[in-house]
N, C-alpha and C positions, 0 to 999 in steps of 0.2 A: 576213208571208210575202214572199219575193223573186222576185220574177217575170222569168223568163230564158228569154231565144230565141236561137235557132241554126236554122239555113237555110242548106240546101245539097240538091245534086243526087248521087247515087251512081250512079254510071253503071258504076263496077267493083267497089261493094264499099266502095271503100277510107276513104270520106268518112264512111259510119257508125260506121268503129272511131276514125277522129276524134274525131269529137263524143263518141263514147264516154270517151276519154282526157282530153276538156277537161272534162266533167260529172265525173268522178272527181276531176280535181284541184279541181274548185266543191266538191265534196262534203266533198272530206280538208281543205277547208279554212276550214268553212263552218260555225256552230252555226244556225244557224234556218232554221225549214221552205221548200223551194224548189218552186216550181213552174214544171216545164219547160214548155215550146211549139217544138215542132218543125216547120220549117215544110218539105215535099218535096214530091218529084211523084211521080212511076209506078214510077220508077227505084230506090227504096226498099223492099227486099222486104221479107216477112214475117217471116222469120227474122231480119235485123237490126232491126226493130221489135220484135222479141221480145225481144233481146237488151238492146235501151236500154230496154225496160219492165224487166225482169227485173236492171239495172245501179240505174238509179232508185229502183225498190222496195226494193232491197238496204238501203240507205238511208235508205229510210222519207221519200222525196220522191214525188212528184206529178209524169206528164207525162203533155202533149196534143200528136195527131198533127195537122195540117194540110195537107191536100192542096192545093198553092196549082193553079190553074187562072188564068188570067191574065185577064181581058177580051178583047173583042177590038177596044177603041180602043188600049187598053195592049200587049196583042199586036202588032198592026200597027206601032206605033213600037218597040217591039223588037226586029221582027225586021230593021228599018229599019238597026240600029247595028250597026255593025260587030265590036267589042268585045266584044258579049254572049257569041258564040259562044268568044270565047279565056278568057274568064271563067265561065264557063257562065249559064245563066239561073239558079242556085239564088243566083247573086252579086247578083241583082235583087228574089229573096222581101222582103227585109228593107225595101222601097220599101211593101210593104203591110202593116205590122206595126199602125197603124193600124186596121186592121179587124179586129184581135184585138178580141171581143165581152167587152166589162166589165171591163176593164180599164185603166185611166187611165194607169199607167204602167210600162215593161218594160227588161230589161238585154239588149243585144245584143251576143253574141259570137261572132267567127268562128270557125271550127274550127283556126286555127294559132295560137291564144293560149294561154297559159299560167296558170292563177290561180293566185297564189303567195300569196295572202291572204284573209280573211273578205272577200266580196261582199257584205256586208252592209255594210262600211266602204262601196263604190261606191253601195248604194241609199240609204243615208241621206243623201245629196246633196239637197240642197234646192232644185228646178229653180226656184222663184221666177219662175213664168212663160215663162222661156226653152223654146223650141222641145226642143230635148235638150241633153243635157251630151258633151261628147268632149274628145280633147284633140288638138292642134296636130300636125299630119303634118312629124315632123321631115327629111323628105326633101324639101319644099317647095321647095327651094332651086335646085334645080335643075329644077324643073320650070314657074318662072315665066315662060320663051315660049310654054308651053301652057298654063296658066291664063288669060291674059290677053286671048287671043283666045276665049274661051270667056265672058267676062265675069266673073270670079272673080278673087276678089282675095286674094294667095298670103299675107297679114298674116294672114286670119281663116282660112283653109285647113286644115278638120279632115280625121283619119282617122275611116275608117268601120269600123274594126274592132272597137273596144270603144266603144259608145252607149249612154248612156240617154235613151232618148226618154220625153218628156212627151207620151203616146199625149192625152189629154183637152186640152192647149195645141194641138197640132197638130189637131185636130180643130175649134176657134173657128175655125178659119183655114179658110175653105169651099175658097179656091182652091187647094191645095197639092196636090191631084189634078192637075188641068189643067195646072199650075207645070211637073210632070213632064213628061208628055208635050212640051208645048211643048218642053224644053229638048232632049228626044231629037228631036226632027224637026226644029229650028233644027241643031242639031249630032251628025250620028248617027258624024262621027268621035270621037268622042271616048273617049279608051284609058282612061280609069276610070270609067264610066257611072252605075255605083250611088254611088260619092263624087261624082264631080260631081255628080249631080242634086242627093244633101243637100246639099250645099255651099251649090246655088245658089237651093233653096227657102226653107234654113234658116240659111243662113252668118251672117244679119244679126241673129239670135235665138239666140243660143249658150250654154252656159255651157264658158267653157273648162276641161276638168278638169289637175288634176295632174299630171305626165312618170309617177307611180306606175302610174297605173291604164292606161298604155298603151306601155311601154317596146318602145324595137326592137331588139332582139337585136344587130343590124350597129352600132348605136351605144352599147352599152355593150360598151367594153374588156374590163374586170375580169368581165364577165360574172357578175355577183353577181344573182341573180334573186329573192334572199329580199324576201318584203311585198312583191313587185310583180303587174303583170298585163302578162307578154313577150308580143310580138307577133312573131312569127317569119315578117314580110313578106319580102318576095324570092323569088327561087329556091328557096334553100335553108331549106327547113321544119325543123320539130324532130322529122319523122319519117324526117328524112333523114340518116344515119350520118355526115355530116361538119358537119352542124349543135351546136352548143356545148351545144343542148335533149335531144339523144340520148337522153343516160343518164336524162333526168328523164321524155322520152317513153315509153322503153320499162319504166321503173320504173311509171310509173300505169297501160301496158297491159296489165300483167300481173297487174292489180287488176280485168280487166273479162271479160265472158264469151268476150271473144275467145281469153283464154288460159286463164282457168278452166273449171274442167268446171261443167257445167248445175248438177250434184247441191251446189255450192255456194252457188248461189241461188236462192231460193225464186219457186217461180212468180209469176207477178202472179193476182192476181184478178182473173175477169172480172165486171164493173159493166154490166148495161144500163141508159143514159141518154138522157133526150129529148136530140136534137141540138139544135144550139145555132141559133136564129135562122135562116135562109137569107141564105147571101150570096153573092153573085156573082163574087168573088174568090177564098173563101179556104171550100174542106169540111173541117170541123170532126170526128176520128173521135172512138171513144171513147176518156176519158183512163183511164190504169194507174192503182190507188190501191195504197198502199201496203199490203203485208200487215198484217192483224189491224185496217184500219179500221173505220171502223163502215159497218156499212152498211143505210142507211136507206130504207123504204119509196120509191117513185118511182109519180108521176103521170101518166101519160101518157093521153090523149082521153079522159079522164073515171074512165078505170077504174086500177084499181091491180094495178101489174105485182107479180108475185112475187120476191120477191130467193133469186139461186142462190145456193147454198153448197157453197164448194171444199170439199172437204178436203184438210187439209194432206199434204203428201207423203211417201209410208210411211216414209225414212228420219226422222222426224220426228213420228212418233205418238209418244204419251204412252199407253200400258197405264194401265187402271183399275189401282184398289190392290186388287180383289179378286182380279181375274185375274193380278196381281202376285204376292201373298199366296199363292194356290195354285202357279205356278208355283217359289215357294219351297219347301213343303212337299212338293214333287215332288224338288226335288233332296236336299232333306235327307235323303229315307225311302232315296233313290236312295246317297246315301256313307254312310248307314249298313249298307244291306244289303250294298255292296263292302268294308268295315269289317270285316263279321261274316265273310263268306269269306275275308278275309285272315286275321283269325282264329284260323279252323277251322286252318288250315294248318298256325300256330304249337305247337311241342312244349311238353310238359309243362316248367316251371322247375323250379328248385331255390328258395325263399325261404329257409332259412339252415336251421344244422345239427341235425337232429331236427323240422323244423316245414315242411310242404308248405303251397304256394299252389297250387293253380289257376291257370292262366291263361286258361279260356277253362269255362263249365257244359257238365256235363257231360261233361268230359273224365276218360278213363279208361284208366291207366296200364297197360301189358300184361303178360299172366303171365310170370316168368319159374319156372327150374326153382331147385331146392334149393341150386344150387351154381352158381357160374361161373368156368373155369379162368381164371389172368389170366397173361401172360408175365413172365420172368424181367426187369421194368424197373420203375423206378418208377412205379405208378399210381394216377390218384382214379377214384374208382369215382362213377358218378353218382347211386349214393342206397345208404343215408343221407348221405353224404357223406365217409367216413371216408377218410382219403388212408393209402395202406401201403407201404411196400418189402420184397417179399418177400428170402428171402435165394436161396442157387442151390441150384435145384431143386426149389424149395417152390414149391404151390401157393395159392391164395386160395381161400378158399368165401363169397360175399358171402352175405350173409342175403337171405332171400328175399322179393318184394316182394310187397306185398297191393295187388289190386284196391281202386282208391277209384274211386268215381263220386257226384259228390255236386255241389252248386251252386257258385258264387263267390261268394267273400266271407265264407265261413268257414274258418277257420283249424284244424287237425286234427295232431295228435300222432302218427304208427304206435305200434303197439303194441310191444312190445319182442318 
């Protein structure tokens, strides 16, 4: 299973149908089971919590919410830099990913990247002890007067966009708490806070990944984005109409409940679970499971909670085969009795010359008198069937009809 986080703040909305568009593109591109970690704060309603549950499940993947809450040694040096607020603090979640409970190790991606490949090619990396895997911030270049008074050195200088952290490596390491803070109170100027500080905890325990898994939009030309993972840093995001990502942003949003109707995706199940551990940084809500899992008895203070059972949503019932069955035999009794009225309606035939059919039981042909005048034109008479041309002035006297009433399916000769 692939274990993936994303952290961010929604302060208008707009950050949720983000993350919603990058988990779509992990999804369409992705065969083995994922399990998301959301990490937010307050700012995050319910209905878009709904929406990434209900995107998720669609899918048949796994996510957990995280309400991060900060400390207040980690607080106070935060509020200390200047930078947090043009970034927001949700640009800082990913500093405690760490304290995800059982978890040894997780895929970290910002909401402006693009997965254009199986994620699973990114987790089968073999961190071999290294701190996390990233790859080389190809804009470094110009940013080496301010790296250097910072203590940073611009050779090893990753992006913090796409990470895999070795949550269990970084955890040997007792200091890497403290690491942080220090480095925001020694320098609370500093314009990229959540990169600098990995940089400067972890810069010396790296694995450097591929230009694949972390390309930047501004420096590819050809803008060829197939097998890679774009990172659409700058300004100009790929939700923005003059970004090159446009048409592949607005193609995966219209894959998510932002632009689907509800009645497309199936609810999520609600699971009650014991919470996770108490921790001081990070409240752990309940995770969405995906429709039709199992779901298994749960323990809690000794006793055994009852597991609720949805049921599926009416357009999506399945009718027994009995009440099926009868429902058949209602419409069938139903177009034969409209059958039989149309029917009635239908006149006597002719079946061929000297031989009546029936066309309906019980039908009964009406008296006529001994004679019937016919006019000076040629005409067939419609029984027995004999066709005549009088001459001028002459009349016709048809022979005269006999009452039949009798069933169908017997075949009858008149009398002469």
């Amino acid at each position: 299973m692939v274990e993936l986080a994303l952290a961010f703040t929604d302060k208008d909305g707009s950050y949720a149908e983000h993350a919603a568009v990058v988990l779509t593109s992990v999804f369409l591109h992705t065969g083995s089971q994922v399990n998301v970690h959301i990490l937010h704060d307050e700012s995050l309603t319910e209905e878009n919590k709904l929406r990434i549950k209900q995107l998720v499940s669609h899918y048949n993947h796994t996510v957990n919410f995280y309400s991060v809450v900060f400390p207040p040694d980690l607080a106070e040096v935060v509020e200390g830099a200047q930078s947090v607020n043009t970034w927001t603090r949700g640009s800082m979640y990913r500093l405690l990913l760490p304290f995800l409970p059982n978890i040894g190790k997780v895929i970290y991606l910002d909401c402006d990247v693009l997965v254009n490949l199986d994620i699973q090619e990114l987790w089968n990396i073999d961190l071999n002890g290294y701190y996390l895997a990233a790859a080389r911030d190809p804009g470094v270049a110009g940013l080496t007067d301010i790296l250097l008074p910072l203590g940073l050195n611009p050779d090893n200088y990753f992006n913090s966009g796409v990470i895999v952290f070795g949550l269990d490596n970084i955890r040997h390491n007792p200091e890497w708490y403290d690491k942080m803070k220090d480095f925001l109170r020694e320098h609370p100027s500093t314009t990229l806070p959540d990169q600098d500080i990995l940089n400067h905890v972890f810069g010396s325990n790296y694995l450097q990944l591929g230009g694949e898994f972390n390309t930047f939009s501004f420096s590819n030309p050809d803008q060829d984005f197939n097998h890679k993972i774009v990172h659409f840093a700058g300004e100009t995001k790929w939700w923005d109409p003059a970004s090159p990502g446009y048409a592949l942003y607005e193609e995966y949003l219209n894959l998510t409940p932002w632009r689907l109707p509800e009645s497309h995706f199936a609810a999520p199940l609600e699971k009650k679970a014991d919470p996770w551990p108490s921790l001081p940084r990070l409240e752990h809500e309940e995770p969405a499971q995906p429709e039709g899992s199992a779901q298994l008895p749960l323990q809690h203070a000794g006793k055994q909670q009852p597991v609720h059972k949805v049921n599926p949503p009416r357009h999506r019932r399945i009718y027994g085969m009995k009440k099926t069955r009868m429902k058949r035999q209602s419409r069938l009794k139903k177009s034969r009795r409209l059958a039989k009225q149309k029917l009635l309606k239908r006149p006597v035939r002719q079946a061929g010359f000297g031989t009546l059919k029936p066309s309906r039981p019980y039908q009964a042909a009406p008296l006529q008198r001994n004679y019937r005048l016919k006019p000076k034109r040629r005409t067939q008479n419609f029984y027995p069937g004999i066709v005549t041309t009088p001459g001028r002035g002459q009349r016709v006297a048809a022979p005269r009809r006999r009452m039949i009433t009798e069933l169908v399916g017997r075949r009858y000769t008149p009398e002469p």
